[in-house]
FISE-655525 format. One record per residue (C-alpha): residue in one letter; residue number from 0; x negated, y negated, z negated. Coordinates in Angstrom, 1 decimal, decimal comma. Last residue first. Layout:
N
@resn->A | resi->NUM | c1->X | c2->Y | c3->Z
...
This chain:
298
@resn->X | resi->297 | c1->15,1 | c2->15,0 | c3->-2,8
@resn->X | resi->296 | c1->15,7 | c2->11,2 | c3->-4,3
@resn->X | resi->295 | c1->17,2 | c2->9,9 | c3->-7,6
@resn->X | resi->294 | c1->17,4 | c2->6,3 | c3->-7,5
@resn->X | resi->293 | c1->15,7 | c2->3,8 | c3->-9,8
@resn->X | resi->292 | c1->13,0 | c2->6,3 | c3->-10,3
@resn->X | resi->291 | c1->11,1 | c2->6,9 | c3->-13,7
@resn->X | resi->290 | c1->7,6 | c2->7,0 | c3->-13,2
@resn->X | resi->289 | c1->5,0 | c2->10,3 | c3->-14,0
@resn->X | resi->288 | c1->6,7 | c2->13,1 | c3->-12,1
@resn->X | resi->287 | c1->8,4 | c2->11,2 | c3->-9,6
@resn->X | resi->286 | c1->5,3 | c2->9,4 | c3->-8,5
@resn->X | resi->285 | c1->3,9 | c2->13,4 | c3->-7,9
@resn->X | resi->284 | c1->7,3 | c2->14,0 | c3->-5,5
@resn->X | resi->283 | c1->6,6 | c2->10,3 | c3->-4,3
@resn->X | resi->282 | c1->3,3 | c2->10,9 | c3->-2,8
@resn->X | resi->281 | c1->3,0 | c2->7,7 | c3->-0,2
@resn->X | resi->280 | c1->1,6 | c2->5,1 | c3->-2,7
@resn->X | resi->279 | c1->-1,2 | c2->7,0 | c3->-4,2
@resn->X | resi->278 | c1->-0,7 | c2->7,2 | c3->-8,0
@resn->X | resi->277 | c1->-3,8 | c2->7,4 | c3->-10,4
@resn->X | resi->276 | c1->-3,4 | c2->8,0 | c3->-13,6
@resn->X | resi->275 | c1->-5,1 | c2->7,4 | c3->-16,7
@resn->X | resi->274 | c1->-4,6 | c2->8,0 | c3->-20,7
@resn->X | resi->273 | c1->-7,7 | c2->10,3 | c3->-20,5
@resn->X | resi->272 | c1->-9,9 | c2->10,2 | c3->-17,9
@resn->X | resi->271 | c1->-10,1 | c2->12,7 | c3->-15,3
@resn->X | resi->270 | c1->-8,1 | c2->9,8 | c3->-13,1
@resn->X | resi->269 | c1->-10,5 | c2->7,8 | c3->-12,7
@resn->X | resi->268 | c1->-13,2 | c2->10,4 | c3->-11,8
@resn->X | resi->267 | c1->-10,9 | c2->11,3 | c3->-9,2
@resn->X | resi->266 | c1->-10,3 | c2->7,8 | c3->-7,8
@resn->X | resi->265 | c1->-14,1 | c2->7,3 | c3->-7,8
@resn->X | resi->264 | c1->-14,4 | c2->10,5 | c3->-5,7
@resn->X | resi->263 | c1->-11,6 | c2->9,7 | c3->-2,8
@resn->X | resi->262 | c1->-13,3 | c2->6,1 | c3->-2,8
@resn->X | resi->261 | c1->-16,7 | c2->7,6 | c3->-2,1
@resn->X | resi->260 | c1->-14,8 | c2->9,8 | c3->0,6
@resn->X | resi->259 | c1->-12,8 | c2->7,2 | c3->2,4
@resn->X | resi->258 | c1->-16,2 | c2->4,4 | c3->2,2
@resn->X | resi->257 | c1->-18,1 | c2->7,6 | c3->4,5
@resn->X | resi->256 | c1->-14,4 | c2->8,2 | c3->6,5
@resn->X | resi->255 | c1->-14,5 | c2->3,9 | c3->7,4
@resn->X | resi->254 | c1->-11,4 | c2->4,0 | c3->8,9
@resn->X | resi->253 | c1->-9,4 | c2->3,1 | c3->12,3
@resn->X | resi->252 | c1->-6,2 | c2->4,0 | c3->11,9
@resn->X | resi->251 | c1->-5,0 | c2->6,5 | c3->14,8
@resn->X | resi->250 | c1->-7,5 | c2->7,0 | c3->16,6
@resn->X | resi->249 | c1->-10,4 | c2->8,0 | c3->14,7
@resn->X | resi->248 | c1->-9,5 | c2->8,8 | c3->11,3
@resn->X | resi->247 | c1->-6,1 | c2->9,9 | c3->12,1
@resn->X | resi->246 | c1->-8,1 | c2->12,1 | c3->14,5
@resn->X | resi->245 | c1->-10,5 | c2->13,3 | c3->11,8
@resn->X | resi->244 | c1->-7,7 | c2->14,6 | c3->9,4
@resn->X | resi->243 | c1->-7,4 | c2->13,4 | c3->6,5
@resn->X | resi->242 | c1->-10,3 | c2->14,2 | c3->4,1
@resn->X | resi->241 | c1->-9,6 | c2->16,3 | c3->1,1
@resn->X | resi->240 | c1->-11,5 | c2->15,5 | c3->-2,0
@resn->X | resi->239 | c1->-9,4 | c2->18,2 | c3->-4,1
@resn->X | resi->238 | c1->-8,3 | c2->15,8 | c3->-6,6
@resn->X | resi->237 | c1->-7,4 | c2->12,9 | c3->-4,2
@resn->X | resi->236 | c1->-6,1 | c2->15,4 | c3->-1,2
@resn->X | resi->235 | c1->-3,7 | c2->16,8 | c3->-3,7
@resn->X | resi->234 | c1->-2,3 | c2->13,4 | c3->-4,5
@resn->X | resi->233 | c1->-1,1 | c2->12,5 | c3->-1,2
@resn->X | resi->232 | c1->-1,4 | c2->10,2 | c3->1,5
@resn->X | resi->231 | c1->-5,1 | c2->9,5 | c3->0,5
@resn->X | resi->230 | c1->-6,9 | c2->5,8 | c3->0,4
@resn->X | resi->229 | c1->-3,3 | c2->4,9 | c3->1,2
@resn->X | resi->228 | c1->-2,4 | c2->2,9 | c3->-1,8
@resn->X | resi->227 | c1->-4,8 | c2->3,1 | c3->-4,9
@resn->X | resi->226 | c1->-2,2 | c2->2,5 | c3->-7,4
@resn->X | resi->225 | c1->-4,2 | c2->2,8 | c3->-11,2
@resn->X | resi->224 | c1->-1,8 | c2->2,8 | c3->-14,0
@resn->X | resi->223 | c1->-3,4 | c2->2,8 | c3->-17,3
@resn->X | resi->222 | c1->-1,9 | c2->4,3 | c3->-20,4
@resn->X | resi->221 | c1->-2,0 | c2->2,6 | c3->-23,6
@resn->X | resi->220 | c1->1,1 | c2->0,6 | c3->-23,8
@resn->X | resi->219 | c1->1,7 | c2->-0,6 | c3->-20,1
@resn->X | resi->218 | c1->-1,6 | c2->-1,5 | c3->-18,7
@resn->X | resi->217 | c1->-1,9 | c2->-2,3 | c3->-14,5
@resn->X | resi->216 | c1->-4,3 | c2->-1,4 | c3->-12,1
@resn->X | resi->215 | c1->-4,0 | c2->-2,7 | c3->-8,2
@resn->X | resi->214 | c1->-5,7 | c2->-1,5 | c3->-5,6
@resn->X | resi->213 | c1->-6,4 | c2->-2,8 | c3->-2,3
@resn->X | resi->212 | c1->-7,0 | c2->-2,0 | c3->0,9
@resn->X | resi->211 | c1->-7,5 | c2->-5,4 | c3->2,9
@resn->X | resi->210 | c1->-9,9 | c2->-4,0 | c3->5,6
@resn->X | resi->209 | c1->-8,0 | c2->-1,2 | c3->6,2
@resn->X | resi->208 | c1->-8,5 | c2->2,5 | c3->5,1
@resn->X | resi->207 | c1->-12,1 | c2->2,2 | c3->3,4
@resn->X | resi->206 | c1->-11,3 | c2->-1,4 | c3->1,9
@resn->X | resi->205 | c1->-11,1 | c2->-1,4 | c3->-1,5
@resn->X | resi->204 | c1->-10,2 | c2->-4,6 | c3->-3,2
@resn->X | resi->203 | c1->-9,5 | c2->-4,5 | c3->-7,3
@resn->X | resi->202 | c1->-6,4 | c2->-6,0 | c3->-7,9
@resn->X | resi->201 | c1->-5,2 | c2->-6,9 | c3->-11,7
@resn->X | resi->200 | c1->-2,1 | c2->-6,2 | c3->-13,9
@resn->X | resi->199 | c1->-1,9 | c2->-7,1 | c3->-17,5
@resn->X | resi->198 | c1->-1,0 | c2->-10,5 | c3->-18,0
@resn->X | resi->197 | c1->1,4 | c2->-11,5 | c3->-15,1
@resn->X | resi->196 | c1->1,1 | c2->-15,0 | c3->-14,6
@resn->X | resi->195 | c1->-2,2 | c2->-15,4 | c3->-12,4
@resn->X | resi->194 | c1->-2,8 | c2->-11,5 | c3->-11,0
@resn->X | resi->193 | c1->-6,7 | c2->-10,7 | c3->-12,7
@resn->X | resi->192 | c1->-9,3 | c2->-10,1 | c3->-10,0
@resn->X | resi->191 | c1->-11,4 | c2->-7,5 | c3->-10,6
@resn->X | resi->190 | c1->-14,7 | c2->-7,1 | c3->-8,6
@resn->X | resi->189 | c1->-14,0 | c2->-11,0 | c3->-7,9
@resn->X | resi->188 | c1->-13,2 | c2->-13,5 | c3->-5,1
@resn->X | resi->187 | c1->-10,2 | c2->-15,6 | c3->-6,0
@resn->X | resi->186 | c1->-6,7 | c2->-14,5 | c3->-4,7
@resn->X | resi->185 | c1->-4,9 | c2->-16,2 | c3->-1,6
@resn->X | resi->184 | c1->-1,4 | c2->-17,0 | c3->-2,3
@resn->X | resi->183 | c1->1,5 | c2->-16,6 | c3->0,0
@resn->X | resi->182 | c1->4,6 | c2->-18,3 | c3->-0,5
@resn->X | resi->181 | c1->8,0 | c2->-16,1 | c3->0,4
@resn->X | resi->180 | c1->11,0 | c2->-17,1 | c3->2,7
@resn->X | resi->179 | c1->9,1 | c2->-14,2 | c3->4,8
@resn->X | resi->178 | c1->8,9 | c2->-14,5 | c3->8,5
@resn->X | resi->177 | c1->5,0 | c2->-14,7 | c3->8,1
@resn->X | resi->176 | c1->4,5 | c2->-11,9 | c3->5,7
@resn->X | resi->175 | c1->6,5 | c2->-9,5 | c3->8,2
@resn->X | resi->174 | c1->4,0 | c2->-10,3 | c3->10,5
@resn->X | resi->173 | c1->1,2 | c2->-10,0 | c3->8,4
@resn->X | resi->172 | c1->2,2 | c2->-6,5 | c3->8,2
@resn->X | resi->171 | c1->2,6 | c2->-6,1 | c3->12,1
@resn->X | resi->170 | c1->-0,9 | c2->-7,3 | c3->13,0
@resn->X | resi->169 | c1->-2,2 | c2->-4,4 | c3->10,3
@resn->X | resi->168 | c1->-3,1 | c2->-2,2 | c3->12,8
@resn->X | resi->167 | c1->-4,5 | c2->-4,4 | c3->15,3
@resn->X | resi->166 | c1->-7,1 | c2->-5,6 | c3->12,8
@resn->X | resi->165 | c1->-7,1 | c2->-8,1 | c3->10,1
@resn->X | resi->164 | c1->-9,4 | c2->-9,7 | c3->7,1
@resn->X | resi->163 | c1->-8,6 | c2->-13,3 | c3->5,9
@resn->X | resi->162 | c1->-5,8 | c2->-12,8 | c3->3,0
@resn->X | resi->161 | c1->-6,4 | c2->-9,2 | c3->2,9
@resn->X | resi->160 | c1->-10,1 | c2->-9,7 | c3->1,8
@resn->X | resi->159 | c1->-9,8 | c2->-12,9 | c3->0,0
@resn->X | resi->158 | c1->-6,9 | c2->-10,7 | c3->-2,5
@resn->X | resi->157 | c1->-3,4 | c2->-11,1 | c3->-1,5
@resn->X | resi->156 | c1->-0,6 | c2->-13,0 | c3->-3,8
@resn->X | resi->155 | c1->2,8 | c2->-13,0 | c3->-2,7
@resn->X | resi->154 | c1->5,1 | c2->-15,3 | c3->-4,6
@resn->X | resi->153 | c1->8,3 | c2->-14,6 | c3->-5,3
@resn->X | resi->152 | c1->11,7 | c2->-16,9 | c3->-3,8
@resn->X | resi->151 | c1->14,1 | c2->-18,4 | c3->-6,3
@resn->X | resi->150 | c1->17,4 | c2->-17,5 | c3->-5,6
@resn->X | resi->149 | c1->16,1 | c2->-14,4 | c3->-3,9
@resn->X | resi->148 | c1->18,0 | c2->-12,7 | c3->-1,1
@resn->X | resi->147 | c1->15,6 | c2->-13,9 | c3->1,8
@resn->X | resi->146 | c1->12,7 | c2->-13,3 | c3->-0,4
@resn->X | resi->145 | c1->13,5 | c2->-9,9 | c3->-0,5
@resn->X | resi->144 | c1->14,9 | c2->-9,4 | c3->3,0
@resn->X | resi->143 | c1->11,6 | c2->-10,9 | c3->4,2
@resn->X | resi->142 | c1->9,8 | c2->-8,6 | c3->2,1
@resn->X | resi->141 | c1->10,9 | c2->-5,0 | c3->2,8
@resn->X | resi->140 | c1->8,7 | c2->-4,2 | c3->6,0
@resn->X | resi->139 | c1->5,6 | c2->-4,6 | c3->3,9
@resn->X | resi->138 | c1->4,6 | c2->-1,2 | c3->3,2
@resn->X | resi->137 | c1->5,6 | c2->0,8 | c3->6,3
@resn->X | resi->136 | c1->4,4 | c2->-2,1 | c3->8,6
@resn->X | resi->135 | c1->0,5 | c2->-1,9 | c3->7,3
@resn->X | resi->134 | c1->-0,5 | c2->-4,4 | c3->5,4
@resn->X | resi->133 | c1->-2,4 | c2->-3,0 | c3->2,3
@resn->X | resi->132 | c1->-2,2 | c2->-1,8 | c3->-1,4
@resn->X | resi->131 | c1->0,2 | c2->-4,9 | c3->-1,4
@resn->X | resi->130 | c1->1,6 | c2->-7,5 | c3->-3,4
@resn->X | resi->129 | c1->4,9 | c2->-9,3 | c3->-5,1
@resn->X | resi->128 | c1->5,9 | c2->-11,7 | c3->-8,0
@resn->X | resi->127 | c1->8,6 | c2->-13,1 | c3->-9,5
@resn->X | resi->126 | c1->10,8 | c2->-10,0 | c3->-9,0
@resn->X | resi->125 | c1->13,8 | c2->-10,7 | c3->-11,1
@resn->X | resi->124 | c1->16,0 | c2->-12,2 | c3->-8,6
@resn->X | resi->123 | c1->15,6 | c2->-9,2 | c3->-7,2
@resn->X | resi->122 | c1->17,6 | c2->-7,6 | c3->-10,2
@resn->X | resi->121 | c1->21,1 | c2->-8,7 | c3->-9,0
@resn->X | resi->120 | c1->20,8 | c2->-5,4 | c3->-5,9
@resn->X | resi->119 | c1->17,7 | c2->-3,5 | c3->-6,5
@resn->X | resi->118 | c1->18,9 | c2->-1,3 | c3->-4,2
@resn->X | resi->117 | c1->20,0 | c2->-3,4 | c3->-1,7
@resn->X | resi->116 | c1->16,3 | c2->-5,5 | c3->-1,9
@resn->X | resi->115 | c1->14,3 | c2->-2,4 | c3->-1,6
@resn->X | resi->114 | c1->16,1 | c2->-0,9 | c3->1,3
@resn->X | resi->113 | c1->18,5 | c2->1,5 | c3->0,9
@resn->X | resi->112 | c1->18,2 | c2->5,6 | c3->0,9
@resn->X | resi->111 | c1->17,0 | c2->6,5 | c3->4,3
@resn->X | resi->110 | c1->16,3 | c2->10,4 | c3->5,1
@resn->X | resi->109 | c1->13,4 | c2->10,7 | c3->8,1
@resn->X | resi->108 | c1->13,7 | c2->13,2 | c3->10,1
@resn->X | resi->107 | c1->12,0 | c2->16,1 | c3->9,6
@resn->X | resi->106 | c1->8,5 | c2->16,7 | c3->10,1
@resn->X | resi->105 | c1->6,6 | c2->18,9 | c3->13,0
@resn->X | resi->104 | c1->3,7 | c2->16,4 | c3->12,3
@resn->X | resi->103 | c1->2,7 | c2->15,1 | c3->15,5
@resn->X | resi->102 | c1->6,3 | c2->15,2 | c3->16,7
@resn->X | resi->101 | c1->8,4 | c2->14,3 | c3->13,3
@resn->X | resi->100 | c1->5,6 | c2->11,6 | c3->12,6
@resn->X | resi->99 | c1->6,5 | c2->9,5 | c3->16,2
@resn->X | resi->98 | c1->10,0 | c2->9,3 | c3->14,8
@resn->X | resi->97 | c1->9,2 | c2->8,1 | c3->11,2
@resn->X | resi->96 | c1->8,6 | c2->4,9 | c3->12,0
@resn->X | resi->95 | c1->11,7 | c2->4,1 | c3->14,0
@resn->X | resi->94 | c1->13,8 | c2->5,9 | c3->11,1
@resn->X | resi->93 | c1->12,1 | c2->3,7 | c3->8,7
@resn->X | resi->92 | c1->12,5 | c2->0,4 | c3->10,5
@resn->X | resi->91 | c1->16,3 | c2->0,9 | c3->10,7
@resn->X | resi->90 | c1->16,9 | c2->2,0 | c3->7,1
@resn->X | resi->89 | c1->14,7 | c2->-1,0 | c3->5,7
@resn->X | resi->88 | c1->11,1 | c2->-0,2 | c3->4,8
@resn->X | resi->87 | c1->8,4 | c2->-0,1 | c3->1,9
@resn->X | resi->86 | c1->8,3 | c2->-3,1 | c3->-0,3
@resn->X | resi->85 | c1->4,8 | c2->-3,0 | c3->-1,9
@resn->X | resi->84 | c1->3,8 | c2->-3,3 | c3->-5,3
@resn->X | resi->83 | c1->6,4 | c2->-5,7 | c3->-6,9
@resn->X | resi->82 | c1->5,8 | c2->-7,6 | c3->-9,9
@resn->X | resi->81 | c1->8,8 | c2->-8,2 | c3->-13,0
@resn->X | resi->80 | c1->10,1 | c2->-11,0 | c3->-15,3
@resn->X | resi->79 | c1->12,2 | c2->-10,5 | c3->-17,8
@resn->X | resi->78 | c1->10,2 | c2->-12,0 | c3->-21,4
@resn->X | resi->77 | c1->9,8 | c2->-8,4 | c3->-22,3
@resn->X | resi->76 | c1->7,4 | c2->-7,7 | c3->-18,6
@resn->X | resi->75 | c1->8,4 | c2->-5,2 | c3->-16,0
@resn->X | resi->74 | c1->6,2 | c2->-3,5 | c3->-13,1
@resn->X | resi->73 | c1->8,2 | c2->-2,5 | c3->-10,0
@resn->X | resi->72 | c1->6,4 | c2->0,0 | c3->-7,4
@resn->X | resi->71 | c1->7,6 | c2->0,2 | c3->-3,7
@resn->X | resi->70 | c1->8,0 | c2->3,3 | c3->-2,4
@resn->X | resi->69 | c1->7,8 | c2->4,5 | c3->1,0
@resn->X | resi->68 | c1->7,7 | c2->8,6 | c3->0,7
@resn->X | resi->67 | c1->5,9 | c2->11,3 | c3->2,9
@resn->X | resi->66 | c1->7,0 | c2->14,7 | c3->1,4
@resn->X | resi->65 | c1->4,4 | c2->18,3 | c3->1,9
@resn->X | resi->64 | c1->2,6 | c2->19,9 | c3->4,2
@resn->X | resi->63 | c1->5,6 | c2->21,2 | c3->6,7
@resn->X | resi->62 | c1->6,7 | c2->17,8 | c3->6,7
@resn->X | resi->61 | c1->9,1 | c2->15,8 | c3->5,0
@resn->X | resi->60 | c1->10,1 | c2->12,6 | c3->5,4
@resn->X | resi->59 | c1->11,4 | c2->10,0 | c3->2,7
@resn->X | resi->58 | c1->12,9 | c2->6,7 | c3->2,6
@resn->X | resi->57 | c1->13,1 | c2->3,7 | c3->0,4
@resn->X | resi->56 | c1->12,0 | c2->4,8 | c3->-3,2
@resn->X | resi->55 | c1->12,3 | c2->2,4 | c3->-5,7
@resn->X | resi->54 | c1->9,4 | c2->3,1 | c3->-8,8
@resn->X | resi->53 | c1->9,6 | c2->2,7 | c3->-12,1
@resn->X | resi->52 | c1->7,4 | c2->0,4 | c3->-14,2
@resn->X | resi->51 | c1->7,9 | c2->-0,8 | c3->-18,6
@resn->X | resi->50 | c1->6,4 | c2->-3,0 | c3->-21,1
@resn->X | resi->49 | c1->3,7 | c2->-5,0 | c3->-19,0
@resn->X | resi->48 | c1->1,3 | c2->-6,7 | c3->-21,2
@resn->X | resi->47 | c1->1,5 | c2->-10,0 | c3->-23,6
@resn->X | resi->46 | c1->-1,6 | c2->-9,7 | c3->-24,8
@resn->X | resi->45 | c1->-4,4 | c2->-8,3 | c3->-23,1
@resn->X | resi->44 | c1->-6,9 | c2->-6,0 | c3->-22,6
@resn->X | resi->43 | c1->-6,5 | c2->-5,5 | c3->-19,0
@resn->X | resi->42 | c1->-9,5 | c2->-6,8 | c3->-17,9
@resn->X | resi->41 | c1->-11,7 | c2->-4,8 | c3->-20,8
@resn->X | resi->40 | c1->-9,8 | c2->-1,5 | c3->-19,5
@resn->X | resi->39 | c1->-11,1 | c2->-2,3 | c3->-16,6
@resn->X | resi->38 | c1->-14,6 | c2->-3,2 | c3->-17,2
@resn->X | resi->37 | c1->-14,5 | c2->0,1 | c3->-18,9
@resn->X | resi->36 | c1->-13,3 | c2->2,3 | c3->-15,9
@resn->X | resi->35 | c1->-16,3 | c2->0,9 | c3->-13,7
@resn->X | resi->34 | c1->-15,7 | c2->-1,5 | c3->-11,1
@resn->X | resi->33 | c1->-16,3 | c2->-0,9 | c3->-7,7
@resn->X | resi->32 | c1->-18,4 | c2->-3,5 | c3->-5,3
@resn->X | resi->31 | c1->-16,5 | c2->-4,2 | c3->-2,2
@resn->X | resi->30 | c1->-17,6 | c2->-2,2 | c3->1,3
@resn->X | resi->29 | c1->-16,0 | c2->-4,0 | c3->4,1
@resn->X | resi->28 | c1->-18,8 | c2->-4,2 | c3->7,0
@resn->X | resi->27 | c1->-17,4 | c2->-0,4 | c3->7,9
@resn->X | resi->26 | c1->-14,1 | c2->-1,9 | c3->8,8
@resn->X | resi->25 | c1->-14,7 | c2->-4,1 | c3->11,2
@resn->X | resi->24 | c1->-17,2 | c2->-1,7 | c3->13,6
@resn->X | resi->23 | c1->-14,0 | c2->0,8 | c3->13,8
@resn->X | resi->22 | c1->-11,5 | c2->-2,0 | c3->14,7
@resn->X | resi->21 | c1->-13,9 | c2->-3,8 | c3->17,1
@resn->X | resi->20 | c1->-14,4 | c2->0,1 | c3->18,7
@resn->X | resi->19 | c1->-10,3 | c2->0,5 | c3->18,8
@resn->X | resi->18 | c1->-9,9 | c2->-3,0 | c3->19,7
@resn->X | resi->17 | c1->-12,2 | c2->-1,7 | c3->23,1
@resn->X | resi->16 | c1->-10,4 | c2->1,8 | c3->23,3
@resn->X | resi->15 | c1->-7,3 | c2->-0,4 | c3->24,3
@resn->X | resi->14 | c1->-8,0 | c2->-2,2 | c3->26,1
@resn->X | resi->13 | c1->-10,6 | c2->0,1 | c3->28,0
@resn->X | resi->12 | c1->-7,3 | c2->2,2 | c3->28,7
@resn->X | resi->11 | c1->-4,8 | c2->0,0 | c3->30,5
@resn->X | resi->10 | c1->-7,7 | c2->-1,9 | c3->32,3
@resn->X | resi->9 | c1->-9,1 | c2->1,1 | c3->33,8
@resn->X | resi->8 | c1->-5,2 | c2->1,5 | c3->35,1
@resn->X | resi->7 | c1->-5,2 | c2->-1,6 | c3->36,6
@resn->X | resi->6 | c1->-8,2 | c2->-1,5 | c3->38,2
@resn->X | resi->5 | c1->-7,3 | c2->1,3 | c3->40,0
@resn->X | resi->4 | c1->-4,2 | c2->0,0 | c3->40,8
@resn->X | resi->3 | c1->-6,2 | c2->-2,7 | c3->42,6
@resn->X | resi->2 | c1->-8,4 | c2->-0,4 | c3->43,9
@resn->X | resi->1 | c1->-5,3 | c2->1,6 | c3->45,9
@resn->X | resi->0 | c1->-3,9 | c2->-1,3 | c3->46,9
């Protein structure tokens, strides 16, 4: 009896440390090429490009280092269509989430103010189309109610790298892309991939946090609009080329810290520029300073 609990228990953690390992290998194969700031601007010289984006916060937590939002990001064209950027999370699934956070992180719990679809109420009919910075559960929780409420459902479009690539940590995300009413389309291969139908926006893959990281850069006027997703939480970690911490790193999402810190510098460099800004997906109290938000949030 005694071995065979001992087996069991060796079994309970070498499970787990060995997806850890395949995770950890994974991710440091995924190294795209990174465009330069002028073949961007040349991709999004366009006709026809986005006119207006605000952002929908769906919950916030804060913690003693700063606010954690889950935003998703809507860009608007004149003819009335508009693109989503993530979904974040309904009230249930962001309280869940942000449970574990208020013990590692001391935070508060987490404030809920609507999911996406409630809040965009008659306007996600709207959203013709819909993508991710990556597929981890906080970012992709909204979409089945979206497309479950649309009268004509979006379509999701993921780069090659998103589309194919998967670890443990982002099992959940293409869950939630699986029960939605939505179509999935896989992107061509490219350093920047234009989105078909909206003029104006393209993805650029990243990997670095998962292996489908991805940012997506869109024009409206003659600003540029880089959202680089979770490379950082925050935007003070961007511009002073913090590192999250090393056990996040490790153990709790497996990422690539050498590709984290490249990324963390080409970001920057981006957003020295004039007329661009970068926004990472989580920093909603910097979001709010640049984007208008559909609902006012602490």
């Amino acid at each position: 009896m005694k071995r065979v609990v001992l087996i069991f228990l060796l079994v309970i953690v070498a499970v787990p440390l060995v997806m850890l390992g395949i995770a950890h290998r994974q991710i440091r194969t995924i190294a795209p090429a990174l465009p330069t700031l002028d073949a961007i601007v040349a991709a999004l010289a366009v006709e026809a490009a986005p006119t207006r984006l605000y952002y929908v916060n769906t919950a916030s937590q804060r913690n003693p280092a700063g606010s954690l939002g889950h935003p998703g990001v809507v860009i608007e064209w004149s003819n009335g269509r508009s693109f989503l950027i993530d979904t974040g999370m309904p009230p249930a699934q962001a309280v869940a989430f942000g449970r574990p956070i208020e013990w590692l992180l001391d935070a508060e719990p987490t404030q809920t103010f609507g999911s996406l679809a409630d809040q965009l109420g008659e306007g996600v009919n709207k959203v013709a189309g819909v993508a991710f910075t990556h597929l981890h559960s906080d970012h992709t929780d909204g979409l089945p109610q979206i497309c479950a409420r649309q009268q004509t459902p979006a379509t999701v479009f993921q780069t090659p790298l998103q589309y194919e690539q998967r670890n443990y940590t982002t099992d959940m995300g293409f869950e939630a892309l699986a029960a939605a009413r939505c179509a999935r389309v896989k992107l061509p291969s490219a350093d920047i991939i234009p989105l078909p139908g909206f003029p104006g926006l393209v993805a650029i893959s990243l990997g670095g946090h998962t292996p489908g990281s991805t940012l997506y850069a869109a024009r409206v006027g003659q600003h540029y609009w880089l959202f680089s997703g979770d490379i950082t939480n925050d935007k003070r970690s961007l511009l002073e080329d913090l590192p999250k911490h090393w056990t996040y790193s490790l153990l709790v999402v497996p990422e690539d810290t050498q590709r984290t810190a490249l990324l963390r510098n080409w970001l920057r460099a981006l957003d020295e520029k004039p007329n661009v800004t970068v926004l990472p997906a989580h920093d909603v109290d910097v979001m709010g300073e640049h984007l208008l938000a559909l609902q006012a949030t602490p």
